[in-house]
C-alpha positions in Angstrom: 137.9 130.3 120.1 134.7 131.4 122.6 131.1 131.6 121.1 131.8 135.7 121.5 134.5 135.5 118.8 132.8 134.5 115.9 132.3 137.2 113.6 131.9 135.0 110.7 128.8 132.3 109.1 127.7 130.7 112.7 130.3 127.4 112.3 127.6 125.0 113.6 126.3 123.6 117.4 128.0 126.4 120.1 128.3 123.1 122.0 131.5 122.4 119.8 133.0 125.6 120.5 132.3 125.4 124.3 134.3 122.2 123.9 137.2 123.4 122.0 136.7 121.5 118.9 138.2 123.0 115.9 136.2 124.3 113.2 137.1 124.7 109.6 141.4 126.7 109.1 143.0 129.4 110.2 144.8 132.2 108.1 145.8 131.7 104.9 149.8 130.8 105.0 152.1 132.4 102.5 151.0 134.6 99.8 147.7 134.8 99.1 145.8 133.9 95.8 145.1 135.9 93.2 141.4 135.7 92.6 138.7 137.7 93.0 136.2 135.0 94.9 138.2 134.8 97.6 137.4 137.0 100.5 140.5 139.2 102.2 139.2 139.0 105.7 138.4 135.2 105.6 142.4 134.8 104.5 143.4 137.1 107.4 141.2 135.2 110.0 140.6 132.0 108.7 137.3 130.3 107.8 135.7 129.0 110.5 132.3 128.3 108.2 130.5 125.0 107.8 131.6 124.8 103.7 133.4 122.0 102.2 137.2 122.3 101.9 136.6 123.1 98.1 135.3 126.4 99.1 137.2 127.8 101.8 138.3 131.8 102.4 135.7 132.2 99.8 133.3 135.2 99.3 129.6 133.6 100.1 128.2 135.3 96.9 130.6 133.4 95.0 129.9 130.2 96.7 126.3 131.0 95.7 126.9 131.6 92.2 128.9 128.7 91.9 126.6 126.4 93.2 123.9 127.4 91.1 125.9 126.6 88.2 125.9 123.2 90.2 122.4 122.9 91.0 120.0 120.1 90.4 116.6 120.7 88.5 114.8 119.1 91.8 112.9 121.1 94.1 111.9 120.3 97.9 108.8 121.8 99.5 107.9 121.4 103.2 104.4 122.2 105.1 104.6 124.8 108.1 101.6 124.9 109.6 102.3 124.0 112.7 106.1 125.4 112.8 107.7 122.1 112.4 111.3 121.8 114.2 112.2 120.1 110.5 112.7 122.1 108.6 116.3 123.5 109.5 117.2 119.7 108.5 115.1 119.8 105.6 117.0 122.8 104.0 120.4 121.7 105.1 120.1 118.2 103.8 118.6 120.0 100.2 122.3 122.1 100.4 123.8 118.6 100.2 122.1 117.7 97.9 122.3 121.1 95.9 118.3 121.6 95.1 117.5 124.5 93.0 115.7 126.0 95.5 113.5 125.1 99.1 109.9 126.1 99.2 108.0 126.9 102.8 104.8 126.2 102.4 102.0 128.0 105.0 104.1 129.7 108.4 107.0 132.4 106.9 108.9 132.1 109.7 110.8 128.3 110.3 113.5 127.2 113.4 116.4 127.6 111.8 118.6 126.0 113.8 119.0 122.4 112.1 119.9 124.3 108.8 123.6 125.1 110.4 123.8 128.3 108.4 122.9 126.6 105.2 120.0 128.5 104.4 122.5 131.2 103.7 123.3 129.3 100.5 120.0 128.2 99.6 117.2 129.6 97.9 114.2 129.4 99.7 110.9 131.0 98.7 107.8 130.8 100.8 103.9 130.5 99.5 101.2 130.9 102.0 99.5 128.3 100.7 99.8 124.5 99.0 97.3 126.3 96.0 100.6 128.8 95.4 102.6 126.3 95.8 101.2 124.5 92.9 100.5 127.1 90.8 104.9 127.8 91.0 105.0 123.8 89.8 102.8 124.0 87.2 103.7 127.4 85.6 107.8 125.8 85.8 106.6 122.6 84.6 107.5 120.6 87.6 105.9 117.2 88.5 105.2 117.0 92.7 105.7 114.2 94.3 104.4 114.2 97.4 105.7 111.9 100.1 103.3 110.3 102.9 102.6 106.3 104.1 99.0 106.9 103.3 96.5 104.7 101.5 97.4 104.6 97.4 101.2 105.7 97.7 103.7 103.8 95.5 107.1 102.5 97.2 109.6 104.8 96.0 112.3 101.9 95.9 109.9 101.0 93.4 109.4 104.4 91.2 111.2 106.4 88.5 111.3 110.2 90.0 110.2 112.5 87.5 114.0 114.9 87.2 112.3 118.4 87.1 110.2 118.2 89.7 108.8 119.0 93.2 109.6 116.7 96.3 106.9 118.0 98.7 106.7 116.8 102.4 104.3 117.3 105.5 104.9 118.0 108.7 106.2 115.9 111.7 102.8 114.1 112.8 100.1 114.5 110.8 102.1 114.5 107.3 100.8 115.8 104.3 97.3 118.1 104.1 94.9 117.1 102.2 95.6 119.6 100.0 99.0 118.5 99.0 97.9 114.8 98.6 95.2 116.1 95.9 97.7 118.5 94.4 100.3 115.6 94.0 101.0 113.9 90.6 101.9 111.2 92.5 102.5 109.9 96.2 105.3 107.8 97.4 106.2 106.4 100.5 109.1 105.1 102.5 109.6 101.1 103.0 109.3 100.3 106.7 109.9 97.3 108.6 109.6 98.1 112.4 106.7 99.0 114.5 106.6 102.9 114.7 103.9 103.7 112.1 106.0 106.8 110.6 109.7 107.8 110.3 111.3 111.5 111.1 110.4 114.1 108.5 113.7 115.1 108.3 115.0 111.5 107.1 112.4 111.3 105.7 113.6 114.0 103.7 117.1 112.7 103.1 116.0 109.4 101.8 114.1 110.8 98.9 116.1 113.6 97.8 119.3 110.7 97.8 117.0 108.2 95.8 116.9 111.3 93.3 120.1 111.7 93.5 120.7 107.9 92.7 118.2 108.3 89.5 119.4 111.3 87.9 122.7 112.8 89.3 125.9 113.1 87.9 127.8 111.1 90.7 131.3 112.2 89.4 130.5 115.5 90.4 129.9 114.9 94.2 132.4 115.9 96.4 
């Protein structure tokens, strides 16, 4: 399959096209299902997407609607002042995790890349501001937590995660504004043990949303 012949959700990297890897199924073999989330032309084709096996040849609005019957009452919020590469893996990493929604706080517009199409499954929302921000936490009754290695911030290995809440994150370099650090209920930070003074946002990113996860999810629902 070339990079020209994708008509479909962008399958991921066009490096693993170029190389002939191959990407999700091909046509649906005998007769096909009876049910109206599955989508005709994905069954003809095949579904090249990056979705798990669970929801293959289906109709993206249905994979929406099903994963918001799935969805976890955490939130993730990321800084774009400076339009941080991040973010792509911010948002794809909160689709694993199934978020309820991703929040773009400052810049409207993000490098979408890292996401790998995920955004397309995700809602994101986007407040000019960490005071808009915060006024959408408050009015849904969500706790922020805030997460930075600065001066006061409580280990998070350490910390019960509030389960309706906001998991807010700065930007790669100077972390969180001040803004969001005064705006947080609380402030946790990563355990480190090497000599770099700050990990990737990104993993960042992963790490806390999976400590969640470890808290309050229903682990016999993961895939």
């Amino acid at each position: 399959m070339s990079e020209e012949s994708l008509s479909q959700d962008e399958v991921g990297p066009t490096e693993w096209v170029a190389a002939g890897f191959e990407v999700g199924v091909g046509p649906w073999e005998g007769p096909w299902p009876d049910d109206p989330r599955y989508d005709p032309e994905l069954l003809a084709e095949g579904d090249r997407r990056n979705v798990v096996d669970h929801y293959r040849y289906w109709r993206r609005e249905e994979i929406v609607a099903d994963l918001d019957r799935r969805r976890h009452p955490f939130h993730v919020a990321i800084e774009n002042f400076q339009h941080d590469h991040n973010i792509g893996t911010v948002v794809r990493t909160a689709n694993a995790f199934a978020a309820r929604a991703v929040h773009i706080v400052g810049r409207r517009r993000w490098n979408r890349r890292g996401a790998m199409v995920t955004d397309r499954y995700q809602h994101l929302h986007h407040h000019e501001d960490v005071e808009s921000l915060v006024d959408f936490a408050r009015a849904s009754r969500l706790e922020i937590v805030a997460v930075d290695n600065t001066p006061g911030s409580v280990r998070i290995e350490n910390t019960a995660l509030p389960k309706d809440c906001v998991l807010l994150f700065g930007q790669e370099g100077p972390g969180l504004s001040a803004a969001a650090q005064a705006a947080a209920d609380v402030v946790v930070s990563i355990a480190q043990f090497g000599s770099t003074r700050s990990i990737n946002a990104g993993v960042a990113a992963g790490i806390v949303m999976h400590t969640w996860v470890a808290q309050h999810a229903d682990l016999h629902t993961s895939w």
